[in-house]
PASEBA-1860 file (N, C-alpha, C; in nm, 3 decimals):
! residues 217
1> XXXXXXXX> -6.173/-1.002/2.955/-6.074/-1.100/2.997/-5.940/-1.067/2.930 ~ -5.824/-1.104/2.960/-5.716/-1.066/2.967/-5.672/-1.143/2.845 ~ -5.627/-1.077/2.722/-5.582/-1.144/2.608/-5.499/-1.279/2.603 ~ -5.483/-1.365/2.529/-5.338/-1.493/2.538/-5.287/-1.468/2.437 ~ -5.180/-1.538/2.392/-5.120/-1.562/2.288/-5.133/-1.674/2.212 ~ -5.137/-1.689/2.105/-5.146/-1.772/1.993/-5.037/-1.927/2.051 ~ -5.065/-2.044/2.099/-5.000/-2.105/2.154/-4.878/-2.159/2.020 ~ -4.944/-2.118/1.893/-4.853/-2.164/1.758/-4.763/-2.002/1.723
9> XXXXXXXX> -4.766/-1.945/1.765/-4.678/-1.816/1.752/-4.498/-1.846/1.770 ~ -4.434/-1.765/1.666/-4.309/-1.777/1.745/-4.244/-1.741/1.851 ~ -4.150/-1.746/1.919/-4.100/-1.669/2.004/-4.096/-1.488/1.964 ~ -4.047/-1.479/1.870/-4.018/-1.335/1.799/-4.160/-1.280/1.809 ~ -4.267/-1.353/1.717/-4.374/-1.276/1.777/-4.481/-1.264/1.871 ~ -4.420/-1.381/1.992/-4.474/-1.364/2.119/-4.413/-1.250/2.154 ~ -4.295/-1.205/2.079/-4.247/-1.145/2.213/-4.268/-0.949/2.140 ~ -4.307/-1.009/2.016/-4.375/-0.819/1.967/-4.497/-0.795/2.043
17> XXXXXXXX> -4.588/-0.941/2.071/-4.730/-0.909/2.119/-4.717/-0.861/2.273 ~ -4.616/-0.894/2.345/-4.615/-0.874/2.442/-4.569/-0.733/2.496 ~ -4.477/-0.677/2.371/-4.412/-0.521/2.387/-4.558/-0.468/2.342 ~ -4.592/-0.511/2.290/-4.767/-0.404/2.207/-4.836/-0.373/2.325 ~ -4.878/-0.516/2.409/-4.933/-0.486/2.510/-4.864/-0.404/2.623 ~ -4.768/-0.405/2.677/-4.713/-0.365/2.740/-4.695/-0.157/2.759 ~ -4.704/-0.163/2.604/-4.685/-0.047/2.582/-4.828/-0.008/2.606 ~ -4.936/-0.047/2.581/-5.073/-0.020/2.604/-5.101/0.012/2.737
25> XXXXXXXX> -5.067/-0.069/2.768/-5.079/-0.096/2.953/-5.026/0.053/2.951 ~ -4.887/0.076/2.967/-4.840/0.185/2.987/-4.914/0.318/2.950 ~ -4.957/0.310/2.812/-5.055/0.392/2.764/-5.217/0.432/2.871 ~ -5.254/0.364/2.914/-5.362/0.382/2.996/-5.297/0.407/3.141 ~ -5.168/0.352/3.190/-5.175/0.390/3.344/-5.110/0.575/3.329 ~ -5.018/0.588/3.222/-5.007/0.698/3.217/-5.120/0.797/3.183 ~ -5.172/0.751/3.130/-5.361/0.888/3.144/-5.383/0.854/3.287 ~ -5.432/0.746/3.329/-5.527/0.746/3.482/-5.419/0.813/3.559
33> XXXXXXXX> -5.268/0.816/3.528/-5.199/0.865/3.673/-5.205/1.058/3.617 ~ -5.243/1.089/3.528/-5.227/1.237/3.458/-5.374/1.272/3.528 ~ -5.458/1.201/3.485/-5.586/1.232/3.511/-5.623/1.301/3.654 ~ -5.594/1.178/3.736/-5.584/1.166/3.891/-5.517/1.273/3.975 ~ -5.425/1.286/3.901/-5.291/1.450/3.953/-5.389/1.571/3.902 ~ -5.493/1.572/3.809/-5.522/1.690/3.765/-5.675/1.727/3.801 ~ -5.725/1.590/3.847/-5.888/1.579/3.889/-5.906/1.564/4.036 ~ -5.831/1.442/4.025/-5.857/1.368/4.176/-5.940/1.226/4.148
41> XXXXXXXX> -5.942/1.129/4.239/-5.971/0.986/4.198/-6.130/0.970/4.147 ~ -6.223/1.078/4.231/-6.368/1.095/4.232/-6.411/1.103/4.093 ~ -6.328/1.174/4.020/-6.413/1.288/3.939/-6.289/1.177/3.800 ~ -6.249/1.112/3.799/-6.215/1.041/3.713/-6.269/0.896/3.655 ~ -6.341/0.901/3.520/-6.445/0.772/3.483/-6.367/0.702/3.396 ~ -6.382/0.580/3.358/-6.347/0.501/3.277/-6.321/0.535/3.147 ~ -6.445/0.591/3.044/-6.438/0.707/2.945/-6.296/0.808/2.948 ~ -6.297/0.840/3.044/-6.201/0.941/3.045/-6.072/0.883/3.048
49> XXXXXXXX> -6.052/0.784/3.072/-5.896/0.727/3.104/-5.875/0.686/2.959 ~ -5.993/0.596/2.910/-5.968/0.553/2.739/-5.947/0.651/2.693 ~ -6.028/0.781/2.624/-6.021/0.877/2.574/-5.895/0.942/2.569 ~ -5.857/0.979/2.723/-5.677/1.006/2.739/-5.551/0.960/2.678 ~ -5.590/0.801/2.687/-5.488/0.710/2.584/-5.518/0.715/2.482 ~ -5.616/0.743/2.420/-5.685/0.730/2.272/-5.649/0.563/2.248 ~ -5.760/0.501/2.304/-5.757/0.356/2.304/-5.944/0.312/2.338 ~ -5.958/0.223/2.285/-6.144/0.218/2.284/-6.143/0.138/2.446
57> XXXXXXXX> -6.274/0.119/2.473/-6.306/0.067/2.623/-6.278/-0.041/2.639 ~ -6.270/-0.141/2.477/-6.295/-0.284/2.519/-6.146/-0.301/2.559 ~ -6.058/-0.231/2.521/-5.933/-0.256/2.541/-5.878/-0.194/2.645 ~ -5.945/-0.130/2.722/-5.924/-0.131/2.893/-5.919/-0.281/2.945 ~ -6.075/-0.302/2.989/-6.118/-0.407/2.989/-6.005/-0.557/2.975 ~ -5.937/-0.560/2.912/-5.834/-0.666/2.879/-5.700/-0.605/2.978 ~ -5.721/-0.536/3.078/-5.624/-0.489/3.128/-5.641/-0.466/3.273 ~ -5.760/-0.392/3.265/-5.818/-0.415/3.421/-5.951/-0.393/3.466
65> XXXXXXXX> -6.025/-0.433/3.534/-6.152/-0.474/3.585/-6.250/-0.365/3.607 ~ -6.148/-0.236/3.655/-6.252/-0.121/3.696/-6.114/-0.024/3.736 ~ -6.223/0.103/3.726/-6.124/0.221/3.814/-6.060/0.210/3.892 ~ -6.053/0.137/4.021/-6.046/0.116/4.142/-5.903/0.075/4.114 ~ -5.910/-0.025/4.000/-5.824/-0.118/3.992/-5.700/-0.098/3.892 ~ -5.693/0.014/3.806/-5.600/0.090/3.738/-5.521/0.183/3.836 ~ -5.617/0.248/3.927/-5.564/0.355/4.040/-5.467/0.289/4.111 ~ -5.500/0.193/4.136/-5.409/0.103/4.263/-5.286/0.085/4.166
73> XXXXXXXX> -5.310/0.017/4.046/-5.171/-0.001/3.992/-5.063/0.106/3.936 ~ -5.130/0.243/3.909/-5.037/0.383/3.913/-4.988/0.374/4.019 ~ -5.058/0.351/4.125/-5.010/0.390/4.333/-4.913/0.287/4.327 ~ -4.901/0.184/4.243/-4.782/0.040/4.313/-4.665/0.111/4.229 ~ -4.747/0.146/4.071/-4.595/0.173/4.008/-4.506/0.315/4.075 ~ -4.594/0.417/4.052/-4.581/0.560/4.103/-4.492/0.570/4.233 ~ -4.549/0.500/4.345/-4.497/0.490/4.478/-4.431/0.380/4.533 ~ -4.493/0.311/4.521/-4.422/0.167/4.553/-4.287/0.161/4.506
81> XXXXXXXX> -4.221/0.162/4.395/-4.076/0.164/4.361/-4.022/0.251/4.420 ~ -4.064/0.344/4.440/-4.016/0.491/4.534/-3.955/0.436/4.679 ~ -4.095/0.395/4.750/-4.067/0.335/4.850/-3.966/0.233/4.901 ~ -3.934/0.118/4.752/-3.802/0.052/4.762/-3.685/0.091/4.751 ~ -3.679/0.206/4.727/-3.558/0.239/4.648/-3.513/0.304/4.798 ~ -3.587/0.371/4.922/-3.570/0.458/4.988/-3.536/0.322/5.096 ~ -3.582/0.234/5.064/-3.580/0.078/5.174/-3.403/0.093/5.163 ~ -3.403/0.073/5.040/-3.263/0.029/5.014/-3.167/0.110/5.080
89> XXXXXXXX> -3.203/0.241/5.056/-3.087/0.372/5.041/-3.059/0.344/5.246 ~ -3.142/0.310/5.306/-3.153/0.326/5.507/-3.144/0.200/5.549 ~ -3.105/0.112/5.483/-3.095/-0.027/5.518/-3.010/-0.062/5.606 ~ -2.860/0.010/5.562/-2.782/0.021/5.678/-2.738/0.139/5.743 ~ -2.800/0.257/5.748/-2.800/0.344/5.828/-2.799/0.295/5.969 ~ -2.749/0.329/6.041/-2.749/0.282/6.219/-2.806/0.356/6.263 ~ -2.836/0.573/6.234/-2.905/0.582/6.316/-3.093/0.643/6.236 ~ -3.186/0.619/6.373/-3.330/0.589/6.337/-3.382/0.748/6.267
97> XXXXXXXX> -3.276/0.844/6.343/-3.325/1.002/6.280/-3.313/1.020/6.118 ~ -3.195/0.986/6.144/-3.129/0.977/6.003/-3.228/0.906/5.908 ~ -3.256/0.784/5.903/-3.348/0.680/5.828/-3.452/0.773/5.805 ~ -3.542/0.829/5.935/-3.677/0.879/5.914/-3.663/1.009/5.873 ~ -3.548/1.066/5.839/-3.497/1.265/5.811/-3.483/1.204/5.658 ~ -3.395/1.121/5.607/-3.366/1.130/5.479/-3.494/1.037/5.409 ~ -3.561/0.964/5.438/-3.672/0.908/5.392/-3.786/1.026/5.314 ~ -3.783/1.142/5.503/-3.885/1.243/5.449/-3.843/1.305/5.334
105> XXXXXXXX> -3.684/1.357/5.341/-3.633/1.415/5.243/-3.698/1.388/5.096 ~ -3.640/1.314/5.075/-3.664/1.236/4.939/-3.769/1.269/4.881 ~ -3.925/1.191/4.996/-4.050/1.234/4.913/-4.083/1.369/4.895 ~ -4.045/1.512/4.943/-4.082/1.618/4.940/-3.958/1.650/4.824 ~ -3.856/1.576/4.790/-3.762/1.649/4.689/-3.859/1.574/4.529 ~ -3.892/1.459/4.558/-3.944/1.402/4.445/-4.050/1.471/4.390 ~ -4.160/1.489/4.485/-4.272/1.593/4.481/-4.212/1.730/4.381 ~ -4.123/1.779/4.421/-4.033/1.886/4.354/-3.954/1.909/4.191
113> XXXXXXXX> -3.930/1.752/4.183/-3.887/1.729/4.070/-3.968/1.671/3.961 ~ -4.082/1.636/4.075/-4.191/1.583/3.941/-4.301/1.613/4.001 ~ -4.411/1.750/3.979/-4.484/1.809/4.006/-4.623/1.706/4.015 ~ -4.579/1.597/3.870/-4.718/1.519/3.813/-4.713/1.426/3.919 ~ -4.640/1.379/3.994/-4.593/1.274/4.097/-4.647/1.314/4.197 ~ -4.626/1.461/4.264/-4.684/1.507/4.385/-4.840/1.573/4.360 ~ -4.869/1.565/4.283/-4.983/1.616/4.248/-5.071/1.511/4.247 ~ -5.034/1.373/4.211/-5.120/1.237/4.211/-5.112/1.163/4.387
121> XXXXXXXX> -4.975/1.202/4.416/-5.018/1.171/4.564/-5.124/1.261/4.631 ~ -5.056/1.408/4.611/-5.214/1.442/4.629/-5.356/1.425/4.672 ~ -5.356/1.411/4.555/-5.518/1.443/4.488/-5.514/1.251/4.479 ~ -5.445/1.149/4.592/-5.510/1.027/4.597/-5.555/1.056/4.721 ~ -5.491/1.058/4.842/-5.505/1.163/4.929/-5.513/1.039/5.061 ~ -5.585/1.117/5.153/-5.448/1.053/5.284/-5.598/0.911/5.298 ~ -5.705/0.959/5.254/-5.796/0.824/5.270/-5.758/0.694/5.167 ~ -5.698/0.746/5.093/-5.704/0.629/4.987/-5.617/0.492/5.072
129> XXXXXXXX> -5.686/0.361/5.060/-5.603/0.239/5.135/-5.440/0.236/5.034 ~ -5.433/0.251/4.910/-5.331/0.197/4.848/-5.232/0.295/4.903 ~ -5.267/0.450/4.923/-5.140/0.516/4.991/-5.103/0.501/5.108 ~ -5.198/0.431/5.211/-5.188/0.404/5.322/-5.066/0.289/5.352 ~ -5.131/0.159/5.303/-5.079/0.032/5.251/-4.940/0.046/5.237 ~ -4.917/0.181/5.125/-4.749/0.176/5.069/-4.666/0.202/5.167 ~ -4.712/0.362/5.213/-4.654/0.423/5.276/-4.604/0.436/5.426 ~ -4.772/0.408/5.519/-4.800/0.371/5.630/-4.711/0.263/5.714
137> XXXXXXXX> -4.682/0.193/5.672/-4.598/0.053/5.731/-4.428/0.080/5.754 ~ -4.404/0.157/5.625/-4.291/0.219/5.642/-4.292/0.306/5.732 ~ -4.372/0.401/5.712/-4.344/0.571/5.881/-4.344/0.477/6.049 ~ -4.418/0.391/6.002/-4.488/0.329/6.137/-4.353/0.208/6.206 ~ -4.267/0.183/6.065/-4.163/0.122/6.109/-4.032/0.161/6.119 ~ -4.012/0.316/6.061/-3.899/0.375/6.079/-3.900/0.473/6.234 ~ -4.059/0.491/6.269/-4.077/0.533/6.358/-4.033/0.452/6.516 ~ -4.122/0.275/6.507/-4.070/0.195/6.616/-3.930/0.170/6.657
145> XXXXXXXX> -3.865/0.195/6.498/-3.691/0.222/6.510/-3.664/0.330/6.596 ~ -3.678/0.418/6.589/-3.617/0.544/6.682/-3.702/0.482/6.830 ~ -3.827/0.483/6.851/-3.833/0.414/6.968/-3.703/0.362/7.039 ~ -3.752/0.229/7.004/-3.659/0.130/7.033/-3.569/0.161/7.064 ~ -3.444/0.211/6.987/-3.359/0.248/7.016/-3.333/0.413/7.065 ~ -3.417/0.447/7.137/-3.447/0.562/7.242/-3.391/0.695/7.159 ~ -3.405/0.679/7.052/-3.361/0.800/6.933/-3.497/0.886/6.942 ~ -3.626/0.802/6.982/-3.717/0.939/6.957/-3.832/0.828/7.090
153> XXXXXXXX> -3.919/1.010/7.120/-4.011/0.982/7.260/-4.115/1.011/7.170 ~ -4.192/0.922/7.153/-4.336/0.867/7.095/-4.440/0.799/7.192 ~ -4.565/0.882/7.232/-4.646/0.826/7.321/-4.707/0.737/7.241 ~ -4.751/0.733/7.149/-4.808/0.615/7.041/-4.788/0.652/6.944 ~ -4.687/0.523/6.856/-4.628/0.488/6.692/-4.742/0.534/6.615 ~ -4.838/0.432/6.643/-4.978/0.503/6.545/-5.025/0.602/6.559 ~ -5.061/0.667/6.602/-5.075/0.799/6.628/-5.007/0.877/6.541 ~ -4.867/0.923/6.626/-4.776/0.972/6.515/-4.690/0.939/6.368
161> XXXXXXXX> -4.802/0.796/6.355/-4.755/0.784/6.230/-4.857/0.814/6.148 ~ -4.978/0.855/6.177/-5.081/0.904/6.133/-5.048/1.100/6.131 ~ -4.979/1.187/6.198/-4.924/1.303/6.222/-4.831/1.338/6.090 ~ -4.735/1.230/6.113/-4.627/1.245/5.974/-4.702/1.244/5.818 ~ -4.797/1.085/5.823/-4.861/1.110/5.685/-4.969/1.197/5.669 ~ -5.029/1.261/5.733/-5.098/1.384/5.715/-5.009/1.492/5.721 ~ -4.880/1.561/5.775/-4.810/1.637/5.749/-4.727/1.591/5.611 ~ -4.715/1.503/5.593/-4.634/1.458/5.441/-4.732/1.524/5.335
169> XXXXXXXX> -4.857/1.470/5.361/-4.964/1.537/5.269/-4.931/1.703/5.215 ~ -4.990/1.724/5.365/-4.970/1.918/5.329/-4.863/1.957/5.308 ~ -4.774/1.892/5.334/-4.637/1.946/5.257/-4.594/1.942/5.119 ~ -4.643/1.835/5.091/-4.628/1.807/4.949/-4.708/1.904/4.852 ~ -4.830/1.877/4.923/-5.001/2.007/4.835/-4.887/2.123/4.851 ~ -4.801/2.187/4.954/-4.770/2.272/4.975/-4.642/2.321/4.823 ~ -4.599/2.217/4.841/-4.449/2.256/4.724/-4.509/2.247/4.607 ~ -4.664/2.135/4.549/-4.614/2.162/4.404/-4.773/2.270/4.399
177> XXXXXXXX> -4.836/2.309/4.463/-4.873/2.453/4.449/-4.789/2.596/4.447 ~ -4.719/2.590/4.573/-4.641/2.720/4.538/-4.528/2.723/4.450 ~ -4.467/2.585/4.410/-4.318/2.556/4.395/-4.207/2.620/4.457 ~ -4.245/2.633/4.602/-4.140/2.665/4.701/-4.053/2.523/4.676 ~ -3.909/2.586/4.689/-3.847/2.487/4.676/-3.685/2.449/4.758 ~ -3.663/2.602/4.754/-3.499/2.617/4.867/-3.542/2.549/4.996 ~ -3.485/2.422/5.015/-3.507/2.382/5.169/-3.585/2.343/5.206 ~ -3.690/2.277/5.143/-3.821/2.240/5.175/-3.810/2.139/5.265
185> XXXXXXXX> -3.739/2.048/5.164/-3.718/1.878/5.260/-3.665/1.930/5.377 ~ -3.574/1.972/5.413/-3.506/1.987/5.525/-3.582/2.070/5.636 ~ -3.657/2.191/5.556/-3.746/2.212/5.693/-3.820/2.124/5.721 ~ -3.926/2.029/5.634/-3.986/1.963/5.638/-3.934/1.817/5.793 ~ -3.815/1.823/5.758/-3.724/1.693/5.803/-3.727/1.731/5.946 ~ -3.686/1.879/5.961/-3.694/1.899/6.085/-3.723/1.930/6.203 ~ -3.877/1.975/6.088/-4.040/1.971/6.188/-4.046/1.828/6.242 ~ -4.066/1.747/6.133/-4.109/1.605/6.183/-3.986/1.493/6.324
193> XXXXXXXX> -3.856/1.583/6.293/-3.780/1.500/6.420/-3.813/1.594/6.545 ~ -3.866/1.734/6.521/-3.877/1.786/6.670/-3.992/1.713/6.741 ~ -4.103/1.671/6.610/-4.208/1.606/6.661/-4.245/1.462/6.759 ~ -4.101/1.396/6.688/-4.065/1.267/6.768/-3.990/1.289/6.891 ~ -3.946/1.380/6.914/-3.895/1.396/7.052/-3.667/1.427/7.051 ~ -3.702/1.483/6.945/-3.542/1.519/6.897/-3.507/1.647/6.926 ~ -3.392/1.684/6.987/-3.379/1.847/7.045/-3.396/1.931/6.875 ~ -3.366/2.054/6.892/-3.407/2.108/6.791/-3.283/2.155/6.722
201> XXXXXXXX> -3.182/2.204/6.786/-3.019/2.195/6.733/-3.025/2.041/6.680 ~ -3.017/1.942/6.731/-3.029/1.836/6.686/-3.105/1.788/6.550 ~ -3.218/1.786/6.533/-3.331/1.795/6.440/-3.259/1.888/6.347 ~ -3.204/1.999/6.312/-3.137/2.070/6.253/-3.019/2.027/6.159 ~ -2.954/1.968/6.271/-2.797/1.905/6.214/-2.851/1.785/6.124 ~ -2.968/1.690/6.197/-2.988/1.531/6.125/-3.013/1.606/5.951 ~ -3.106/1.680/5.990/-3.233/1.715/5.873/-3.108/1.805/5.771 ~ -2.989/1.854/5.776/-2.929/1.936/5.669/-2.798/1.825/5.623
209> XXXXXXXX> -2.810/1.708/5.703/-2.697/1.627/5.639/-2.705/1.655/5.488 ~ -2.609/1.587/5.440/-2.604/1.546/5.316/-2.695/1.428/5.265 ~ -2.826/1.425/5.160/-2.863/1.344/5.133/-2.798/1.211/5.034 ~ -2.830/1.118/5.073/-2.757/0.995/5.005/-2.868/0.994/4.876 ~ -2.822/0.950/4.742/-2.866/0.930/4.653/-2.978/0.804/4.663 ~ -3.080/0.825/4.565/-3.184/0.633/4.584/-3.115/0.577/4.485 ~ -3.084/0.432/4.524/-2.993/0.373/4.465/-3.133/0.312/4.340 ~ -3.115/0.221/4.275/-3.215/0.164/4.146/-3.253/0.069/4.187
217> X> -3.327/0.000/4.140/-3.403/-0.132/4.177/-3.322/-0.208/4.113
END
């Protein structure tokens, strides 16, 4: 069960107990997300995540319930902020290529800049629900955008939003194995708009814009 605080404590040292924990927390999601990039979700046990932090079991336990349930919270921290930050950056973009070219960008440059990052998407891999969950809703809605607004010819959203996150996959396995790195995003960018139905001069020009920075949370 999840520790409390001393209801007679001061503020000052509610608020050390709470950096202690905090930092703990941190301490264990950073092993399970090291672990996971270097194993894969299967082959990673409970033992092993304590051991990593050099922290005993019972003090997992006060943090989270099971494997299942540490994994998911690397995937919210790991990706999920990722994902907002990229919400933000296309929010007002007007057009749908653009949104879904610089979106791809990003995750194949991040993959690039942080090997341990693309290596845990990875090796979570395209079955896992939490990458689905994050990621999925977004392709599937930057995608109905170009629809809609006749920017891209899609016989079915799901479908090809199932195409993109399995090509996001191998692209990613692809960069932080070889560490190819000149141009990745951008070829990457401009496979995936020929795929939606974008000429290929076109797909070219969207995919080498200038990328906009992710703004912060």
């Amino acid at each position: 069960m999840p520790a409390t605080t001393n209801s007679s404590a001061t503020p000052a040292q509610a608020s050390r107990h709470q950096r202690r924990r905090e930092k703990t927390r941190a301490r264990l999601i950073d092993a399970a997300r090291n672990l996971v990039a270097e194993r894969g979700v299967d082959a990673v046990g409970l033992s092993d995540i304590t051991e990593a932090a050099d922290l005993g079991a019972g003090t997992f336990y006060n943090y989270f319930h099971s494997r299942d349930e540490i994994v998911e919270a690397v995937a919210e921290e790991s990706i999920e902020s990722l994902g907002a930050r990229m919400d933000l950056m296309t929010a007002d973009m007007p057009d749908a290529a653009e949104v879904f070219s610089s979106s791809l960008r990003h995750l194949v440059r991040h993959a690039i800049s942080d090997p341990l990052w693309g290596w845990f998407v990875v090796r979570l891999g395209v079955a896992h629900p939490k990458l689905i969950d994050i990621l999925g809703p977004r392709a599937a809605r930057d995608l109905r955008k170009g629809v809609d607004s006749g920017r891209f010819t899609i016989p079915d959203v799901d479908i090809a939003t199932s195409c993109v996150f399995g090509a996001l996959l191998s692209t990613l396995h692809h960069v932080v194995s070889t560490r190819t790195q000149d141009g990745a995003d951008e070829i990457f960018a401009q496979a995936m708009l020929c795929m939606v139905g974008v000429i290929p001069d076109e797909s070219r020009d969207v995919a080498s814009r200038p990328l906009p920075r992710l703004p912060d949370l």
